[in-house]
KETIBA-876908 format. One record per residue (C-alpha): x, y, z. Coordinates in nm, 3 decimals, always signed. Layout:
BEGIN
[[X; Y; Z]]
...
//
This chain:
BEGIN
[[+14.560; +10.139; -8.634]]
[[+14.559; +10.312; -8.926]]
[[+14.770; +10.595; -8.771]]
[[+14.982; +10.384; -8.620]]
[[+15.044; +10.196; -8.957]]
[[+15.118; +10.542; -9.122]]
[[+15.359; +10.672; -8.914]]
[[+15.551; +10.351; -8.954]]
[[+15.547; +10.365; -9.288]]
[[+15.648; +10.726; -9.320]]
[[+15.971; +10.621; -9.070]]
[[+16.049; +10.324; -9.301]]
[[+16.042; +10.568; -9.573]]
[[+16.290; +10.792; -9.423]]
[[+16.525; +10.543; -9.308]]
[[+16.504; +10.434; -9.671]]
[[+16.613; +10.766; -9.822]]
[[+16.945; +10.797; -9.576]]
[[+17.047; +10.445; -9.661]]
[[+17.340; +10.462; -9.858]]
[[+17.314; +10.379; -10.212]]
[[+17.537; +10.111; -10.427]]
[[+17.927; +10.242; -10.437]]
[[+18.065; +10.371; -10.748]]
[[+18.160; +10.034; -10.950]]
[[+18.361; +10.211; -11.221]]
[[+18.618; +10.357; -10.957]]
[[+18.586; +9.994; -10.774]]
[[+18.688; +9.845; -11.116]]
[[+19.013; +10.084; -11.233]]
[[+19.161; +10.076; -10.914]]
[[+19.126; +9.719; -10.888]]
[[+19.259; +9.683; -11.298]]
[[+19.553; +9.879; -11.234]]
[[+19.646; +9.718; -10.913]]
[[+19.673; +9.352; -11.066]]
[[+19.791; +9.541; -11.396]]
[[+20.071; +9.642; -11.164]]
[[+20.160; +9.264; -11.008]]
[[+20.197; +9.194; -11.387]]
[[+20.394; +9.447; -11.430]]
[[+20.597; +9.438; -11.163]]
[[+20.699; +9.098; -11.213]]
[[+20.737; +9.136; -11.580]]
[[+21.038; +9.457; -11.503]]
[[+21.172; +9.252; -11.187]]
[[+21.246; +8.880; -11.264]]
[[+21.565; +8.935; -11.459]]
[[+21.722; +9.129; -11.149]]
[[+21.562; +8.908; -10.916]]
[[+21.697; +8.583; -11.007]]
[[+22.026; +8.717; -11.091]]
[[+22.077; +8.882; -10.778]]
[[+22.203; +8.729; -10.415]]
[[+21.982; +8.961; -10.271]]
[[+21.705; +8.830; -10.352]]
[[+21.817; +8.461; -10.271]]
[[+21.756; +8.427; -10.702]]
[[+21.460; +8.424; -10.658]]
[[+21.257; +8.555; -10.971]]
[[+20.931; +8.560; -10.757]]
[[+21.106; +8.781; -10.497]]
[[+20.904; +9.132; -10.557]]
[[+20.581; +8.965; -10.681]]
[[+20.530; +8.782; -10.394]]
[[+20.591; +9.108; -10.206]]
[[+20.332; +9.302; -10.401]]
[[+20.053; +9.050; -10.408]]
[[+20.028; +9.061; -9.975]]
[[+20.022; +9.399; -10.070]]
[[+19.737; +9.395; -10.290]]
[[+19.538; +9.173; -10.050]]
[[+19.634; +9.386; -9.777]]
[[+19.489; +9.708; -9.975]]
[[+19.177; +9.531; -10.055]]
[[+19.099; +9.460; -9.734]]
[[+19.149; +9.841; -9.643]]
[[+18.941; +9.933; -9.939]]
[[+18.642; +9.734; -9.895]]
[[+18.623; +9.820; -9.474]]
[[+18.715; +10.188; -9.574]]
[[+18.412; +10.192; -9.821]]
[[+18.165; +10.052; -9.576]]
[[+18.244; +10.305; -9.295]]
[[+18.056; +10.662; -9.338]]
[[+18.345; +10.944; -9.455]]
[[+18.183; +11.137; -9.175]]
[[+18.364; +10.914; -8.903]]
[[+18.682; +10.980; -8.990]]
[[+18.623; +11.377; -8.806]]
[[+18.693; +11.253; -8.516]]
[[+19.050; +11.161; -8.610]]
[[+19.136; +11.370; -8.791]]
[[+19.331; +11.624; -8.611]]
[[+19.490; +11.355; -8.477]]
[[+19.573; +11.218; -8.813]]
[[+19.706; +11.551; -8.872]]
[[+19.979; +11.601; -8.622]]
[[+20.072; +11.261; -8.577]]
[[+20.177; +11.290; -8.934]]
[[+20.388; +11.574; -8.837]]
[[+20.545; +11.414; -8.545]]
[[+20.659; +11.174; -8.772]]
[[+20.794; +11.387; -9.006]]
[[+21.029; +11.566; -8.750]]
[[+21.152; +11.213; -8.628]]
[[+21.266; +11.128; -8.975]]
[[+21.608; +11.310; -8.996]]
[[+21.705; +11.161; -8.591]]
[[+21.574; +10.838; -8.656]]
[[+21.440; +10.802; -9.016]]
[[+21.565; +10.504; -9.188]]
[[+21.813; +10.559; -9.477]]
[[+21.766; +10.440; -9.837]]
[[+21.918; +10.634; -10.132]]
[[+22.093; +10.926; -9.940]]
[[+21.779; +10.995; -9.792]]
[[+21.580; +10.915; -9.471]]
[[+21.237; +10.847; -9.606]]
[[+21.149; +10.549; -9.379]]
[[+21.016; +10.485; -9.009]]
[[+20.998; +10.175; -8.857]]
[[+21.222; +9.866; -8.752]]
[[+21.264; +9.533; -9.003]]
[[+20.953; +9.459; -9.149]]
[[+20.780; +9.731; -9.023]]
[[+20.868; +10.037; -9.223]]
[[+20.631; +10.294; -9.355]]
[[+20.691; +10.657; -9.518]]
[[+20.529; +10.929; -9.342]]
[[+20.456; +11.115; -9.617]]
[[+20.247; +10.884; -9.779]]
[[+20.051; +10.861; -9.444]]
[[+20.080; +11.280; -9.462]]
[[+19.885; +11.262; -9.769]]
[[+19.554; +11.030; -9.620]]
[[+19.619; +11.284; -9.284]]
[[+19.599; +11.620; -9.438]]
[[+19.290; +11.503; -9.672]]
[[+19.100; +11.440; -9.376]]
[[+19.145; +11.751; -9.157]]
[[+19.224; +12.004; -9.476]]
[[+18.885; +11.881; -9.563]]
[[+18.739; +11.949; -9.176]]
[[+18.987; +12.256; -9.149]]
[[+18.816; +12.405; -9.487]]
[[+18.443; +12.312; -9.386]]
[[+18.473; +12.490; -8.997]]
[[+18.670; +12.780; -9.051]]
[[+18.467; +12.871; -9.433]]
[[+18.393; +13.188; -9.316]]
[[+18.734; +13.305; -9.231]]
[[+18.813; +13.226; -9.551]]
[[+18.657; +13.496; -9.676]]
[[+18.946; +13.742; -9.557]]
[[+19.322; +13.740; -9.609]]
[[+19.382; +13.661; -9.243]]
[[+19.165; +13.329; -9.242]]
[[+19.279; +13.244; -9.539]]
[[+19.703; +13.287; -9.493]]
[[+19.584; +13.087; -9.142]]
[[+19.467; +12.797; -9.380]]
[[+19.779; +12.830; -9.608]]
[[+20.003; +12.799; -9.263]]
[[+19.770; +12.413; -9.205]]
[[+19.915; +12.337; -9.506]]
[[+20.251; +12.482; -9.483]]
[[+20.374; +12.238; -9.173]]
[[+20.347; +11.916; -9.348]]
[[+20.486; +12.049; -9.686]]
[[+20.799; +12.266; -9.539]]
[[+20.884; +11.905; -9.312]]
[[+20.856; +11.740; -9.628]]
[[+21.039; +11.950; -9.824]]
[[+21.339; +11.839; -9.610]]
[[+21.400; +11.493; -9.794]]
[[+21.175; +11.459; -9.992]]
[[+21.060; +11.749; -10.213]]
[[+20.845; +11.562; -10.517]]
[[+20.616; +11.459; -10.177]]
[[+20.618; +11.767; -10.085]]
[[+20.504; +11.937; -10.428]]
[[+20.255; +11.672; -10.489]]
[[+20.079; +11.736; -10.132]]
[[+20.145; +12.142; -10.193]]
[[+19.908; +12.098; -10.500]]
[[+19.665; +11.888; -10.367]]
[[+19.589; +12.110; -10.060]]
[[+19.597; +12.405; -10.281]]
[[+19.323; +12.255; -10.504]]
[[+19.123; +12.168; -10.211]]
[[+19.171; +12.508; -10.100]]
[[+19.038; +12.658; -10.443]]
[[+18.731; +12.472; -10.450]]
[[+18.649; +12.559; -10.055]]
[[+18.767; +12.962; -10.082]]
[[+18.464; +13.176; -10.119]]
[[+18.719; +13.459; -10.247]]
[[+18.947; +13.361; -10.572]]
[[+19.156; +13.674; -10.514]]
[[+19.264; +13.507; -10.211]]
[[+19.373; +13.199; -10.341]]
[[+19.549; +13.339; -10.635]]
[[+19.740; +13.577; -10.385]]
[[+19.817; +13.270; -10.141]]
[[+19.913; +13.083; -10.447]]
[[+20.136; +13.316; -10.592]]
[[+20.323; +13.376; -10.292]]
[[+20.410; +13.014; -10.279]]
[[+20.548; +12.992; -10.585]]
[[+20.900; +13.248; -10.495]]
[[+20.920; +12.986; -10.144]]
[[+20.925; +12.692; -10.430]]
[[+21.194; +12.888; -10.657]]
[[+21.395; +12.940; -10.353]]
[[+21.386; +12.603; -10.271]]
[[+21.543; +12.468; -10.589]]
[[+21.805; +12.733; -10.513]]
[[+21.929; +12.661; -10.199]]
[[+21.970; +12.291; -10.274]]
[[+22.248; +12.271; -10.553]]
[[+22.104; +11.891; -10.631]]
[[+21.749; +12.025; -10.723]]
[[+21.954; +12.244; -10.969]]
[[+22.156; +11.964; -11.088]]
[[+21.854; +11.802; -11.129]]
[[+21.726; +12.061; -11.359]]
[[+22.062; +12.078; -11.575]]
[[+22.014; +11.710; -11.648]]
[[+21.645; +11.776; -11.746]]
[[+21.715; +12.011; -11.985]]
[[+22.029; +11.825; -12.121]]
[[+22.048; +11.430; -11.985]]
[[+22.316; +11.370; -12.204]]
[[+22.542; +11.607; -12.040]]
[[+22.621; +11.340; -11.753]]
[[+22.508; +10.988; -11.962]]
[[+22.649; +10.810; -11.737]]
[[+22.584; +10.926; -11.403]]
[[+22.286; +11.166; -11.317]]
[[+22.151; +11.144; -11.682]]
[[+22.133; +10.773; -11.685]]
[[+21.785; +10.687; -11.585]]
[[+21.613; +10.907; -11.793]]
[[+21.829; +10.834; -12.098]]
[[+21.758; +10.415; -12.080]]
[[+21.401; +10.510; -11.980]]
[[+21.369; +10.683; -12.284]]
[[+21.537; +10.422; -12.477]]
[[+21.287; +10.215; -12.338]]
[[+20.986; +10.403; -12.421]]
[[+21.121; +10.482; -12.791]]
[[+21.191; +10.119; -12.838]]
[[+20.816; +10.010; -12.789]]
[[+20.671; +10.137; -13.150]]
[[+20.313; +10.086; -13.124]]
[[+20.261; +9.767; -13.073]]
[[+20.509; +9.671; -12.792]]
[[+20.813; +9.397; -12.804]]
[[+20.567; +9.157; -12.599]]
[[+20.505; +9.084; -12.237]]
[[+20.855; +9.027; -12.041]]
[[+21.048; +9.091; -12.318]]
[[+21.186; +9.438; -12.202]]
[[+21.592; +9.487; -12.273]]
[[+21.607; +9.826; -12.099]]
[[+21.487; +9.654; -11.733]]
[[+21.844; +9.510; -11.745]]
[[+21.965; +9.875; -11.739]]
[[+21.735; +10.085; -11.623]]
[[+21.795; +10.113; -11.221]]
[[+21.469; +10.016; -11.001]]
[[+21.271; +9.952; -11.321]]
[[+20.988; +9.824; -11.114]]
[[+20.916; +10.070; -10.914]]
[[+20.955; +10.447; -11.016]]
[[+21.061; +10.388; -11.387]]
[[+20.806; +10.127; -11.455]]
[[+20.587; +10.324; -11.729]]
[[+20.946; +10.333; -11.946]]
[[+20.876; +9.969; -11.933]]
[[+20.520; +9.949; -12.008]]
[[+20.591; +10.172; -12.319]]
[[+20.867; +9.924; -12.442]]
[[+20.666; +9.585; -12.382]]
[[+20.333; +9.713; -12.445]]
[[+20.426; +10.027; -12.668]]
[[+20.194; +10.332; -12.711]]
[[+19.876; +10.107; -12.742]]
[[+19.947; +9.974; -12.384]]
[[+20.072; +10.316; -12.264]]
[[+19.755; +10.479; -12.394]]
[[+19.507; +10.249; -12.225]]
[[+19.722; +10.297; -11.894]]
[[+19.666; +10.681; -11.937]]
[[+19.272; +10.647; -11.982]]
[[+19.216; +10.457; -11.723]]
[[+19.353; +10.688; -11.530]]
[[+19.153; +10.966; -11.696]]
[[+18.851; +10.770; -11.576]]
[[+18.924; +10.802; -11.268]]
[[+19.022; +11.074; -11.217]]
[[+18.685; +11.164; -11.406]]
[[+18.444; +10.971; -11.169]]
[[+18.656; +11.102; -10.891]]
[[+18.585; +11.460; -10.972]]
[[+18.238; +11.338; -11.027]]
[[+18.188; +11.237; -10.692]]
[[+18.331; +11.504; -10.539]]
[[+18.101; +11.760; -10.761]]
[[+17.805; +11.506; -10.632]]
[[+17.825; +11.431; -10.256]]
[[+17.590; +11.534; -10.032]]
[[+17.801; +11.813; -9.802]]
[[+18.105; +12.019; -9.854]]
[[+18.323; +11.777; -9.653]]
[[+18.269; +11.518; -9.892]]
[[+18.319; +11.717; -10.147]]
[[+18.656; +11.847; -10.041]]
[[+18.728; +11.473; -9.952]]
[[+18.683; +11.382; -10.298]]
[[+18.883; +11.660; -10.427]]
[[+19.219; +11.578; -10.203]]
[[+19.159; +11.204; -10.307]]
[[+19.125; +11.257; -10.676]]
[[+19.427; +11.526; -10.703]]
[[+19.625; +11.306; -10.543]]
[[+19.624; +11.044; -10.794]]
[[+19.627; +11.287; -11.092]]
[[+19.934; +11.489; -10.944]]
[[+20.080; +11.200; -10.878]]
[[+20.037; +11.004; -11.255]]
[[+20.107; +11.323; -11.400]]
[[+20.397; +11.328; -11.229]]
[[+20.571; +10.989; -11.313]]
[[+20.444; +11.012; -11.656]]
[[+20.613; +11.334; -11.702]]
[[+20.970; +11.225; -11.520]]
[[+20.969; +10.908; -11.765]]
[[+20.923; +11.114; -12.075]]
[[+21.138; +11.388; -11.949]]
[[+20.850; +11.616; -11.984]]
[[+20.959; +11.756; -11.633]]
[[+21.299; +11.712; -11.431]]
[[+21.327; +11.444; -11.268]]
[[+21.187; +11.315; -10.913]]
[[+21.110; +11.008; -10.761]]
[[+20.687; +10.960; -10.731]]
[[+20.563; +10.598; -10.765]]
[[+20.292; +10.566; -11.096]]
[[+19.928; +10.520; -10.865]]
[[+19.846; +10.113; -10.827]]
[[+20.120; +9.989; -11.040]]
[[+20.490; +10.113; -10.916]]
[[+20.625; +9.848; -10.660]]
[[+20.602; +10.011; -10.312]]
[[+20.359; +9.878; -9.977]]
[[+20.347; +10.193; -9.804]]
[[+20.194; +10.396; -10.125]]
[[+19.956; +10.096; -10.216]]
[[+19.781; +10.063; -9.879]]
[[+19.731; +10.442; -9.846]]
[[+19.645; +10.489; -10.216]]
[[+19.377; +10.201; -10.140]]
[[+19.230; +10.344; -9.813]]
[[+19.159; +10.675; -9.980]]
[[+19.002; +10.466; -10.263]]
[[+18.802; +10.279; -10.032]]
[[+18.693; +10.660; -9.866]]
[[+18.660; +10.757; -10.230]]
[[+18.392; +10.497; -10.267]]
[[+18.196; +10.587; -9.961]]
[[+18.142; +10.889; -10.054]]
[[+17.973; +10.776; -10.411]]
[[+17.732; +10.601; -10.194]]
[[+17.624; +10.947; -10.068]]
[[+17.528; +11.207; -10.337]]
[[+17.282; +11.426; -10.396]]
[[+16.930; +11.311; -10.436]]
//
């Protein structure tokens, strides 16, 4: 009996130490701050337009009631994503993978057209971007990709192979959409660096990339035009130049302390301030106080997230972690830096905040992933 009661004991014990422990709360917590921060927000830069506009049946409520099913929607995602184990997501991932690139070569034939380009998929109220799915895709196999082919990595062959895995998505992107397609070229090339046993490798991979990028710009007289106004937005203040001269208006006219909640003049200028633009108008309601706590809560997680990654239990995790987290740096870096002018202009959504379904939902199921892989770290 006492045997008996022993070995019973000992299984309870072990089916004690692979239970998974509490999520991370902190991530939890930002993500779900800066997702009602951004139905604030979002109303605040969108009621004047709203209600003035026929469009929108005047209807001041018209985006924040679009945002909020949103939010729930994401939520939902989040807290089933975070209570499935990372690990059974393998066996969809390749699928995940090309499916994503299927999608991408329908866009140009049947892609739905907003602002000169075909972005969308889908009919009525069913409309998605595939690149924001492309992002949640190639974190899951890049992640699987890196983990069963680690050895190859180790010469130039294995490792241009890898490069090529990440090369399909980004070159089809590249095609309408190139900010999506830099912003998931750096994330698969971080995931890359932490998972290549060889750094030579990566910074020869890397470096060739960088002449394909420059050639880019170059074939495509916008991008360059796009440049021009960077460096000189007043050159054209009233055409190409315009958004990022009112959105620095807006963002000089904050001071520190903000002109108060709603009380924005540069949203009645300032094309699509809810959605791309919307830090300009953070900055000039909320001024660098409000801007500043945006940015560090941000830098937490983006600090938790690398902490997670650095802690789970197997490499897959780890590389999950990594695509997740660079992801939603690259991508605030990114709309931060259009808004100030820092870099040229191009159109990425600010993480949890901008208006936009399609980025929410997929920015909340990699949360929700995120999470369930703080629940399995090291001992």
């Amino acid at each position: 009996m006492g045997r008996g009661y022993s070995q019973r004991k000992g299984s309870t014990a072990k089916r004690k130490r692979i239970k998974p422990d509490s999520f991370d709360f902190t991530v939890m917590f930002v993500a779900l701050t800066l997702m009602l921060f951004g139905v604030v927000m979002i109303f605040s830069a969108s009621y004047y337009t709203t209600m003035t506009g026929a469009k929108y049946n005047y209807d001041m409520f018209f985006f924040l009631k679009r945002q909020s099913v949103w939010v729930v929607l994401g939520v939902v995602a989040m807290v089933f994503c975070m209570n499935i184990p990372y690990s059974f997501w393998k066996r969809f991932a390749l699928l995940a993978y090309w499916a994503s690139n299927v999608f991408l070569l329908l866009l140009p034939f049947i892609g739905i057209e907003a602002g000169g380009q075909k972005r969308w998929l889908g009919v009525g109220m069913l409309q998605f971007q595939p690149s924001e799915f492309t992002k949640l895709a190639l974190v899951l196999y890049f992640s699987q990709y890196i983990v069963s082919h680690r050895q190859d990595l180790a010469n130039f062959r294995g490792f241009f192979k890898a490069l090529m895995v990440l090369a399909l998505p980004v070159g089809l992107i590249a095609i309408s959409n190139f900010s999506s397609a830099l912003l998931i070229m750096l994330m698969g090339l971080t995931m890359l660096f932490i998972g290549s046993p060889k750094i030579w490798y990566f910074v020869a991979g890397a470096g060739a990339i960088i002449p394909a990028g420059v050639l880019a710009v170059v074939l495509f007289p916008y991008r360059l035009s796009r440049i021009r106004i960077w460096l000189d937005p007043w050159s054209d203040p009233t055409g190409k130049g315009f958004q990022t001269i009112q959105g620095l208006y807006a963002v000089a006219s904050g001071g520190i302390f903000g002109l108060g909640l709603g009380q924005s003049r540069q949203k009645t200028f300032v094309p699509e301030s809810h959605n791309d633009i919307i830090f300009a108008i953070i900055c000039e309601e909320l001024g660098i106080i409000g801007a500043a706590l945006v940015i560090i809560l941000f830098a937490v997680l983006i600090w938790r997230g690398i902490k997670i990654a650095m802690n789970a239990k197997d490499t897959y995790g780890t590389l999950m972690a990594t695509g997740i987290t660079s992801v939603i740096a690259f991508q605030a870096i990114i709309n931060i830096g259009v808004v100030t002018n820092t870099i040229p202009n191009t159109g990425q959504p600010l993480p949890f905040i901008s208006y936009g379904g399609t980025s929410l939902l997929f920015l909340t199921i990699m949360i929700g992933l995120l999470l369930n892989i703080s629940r399995y770290q090291k001992d």
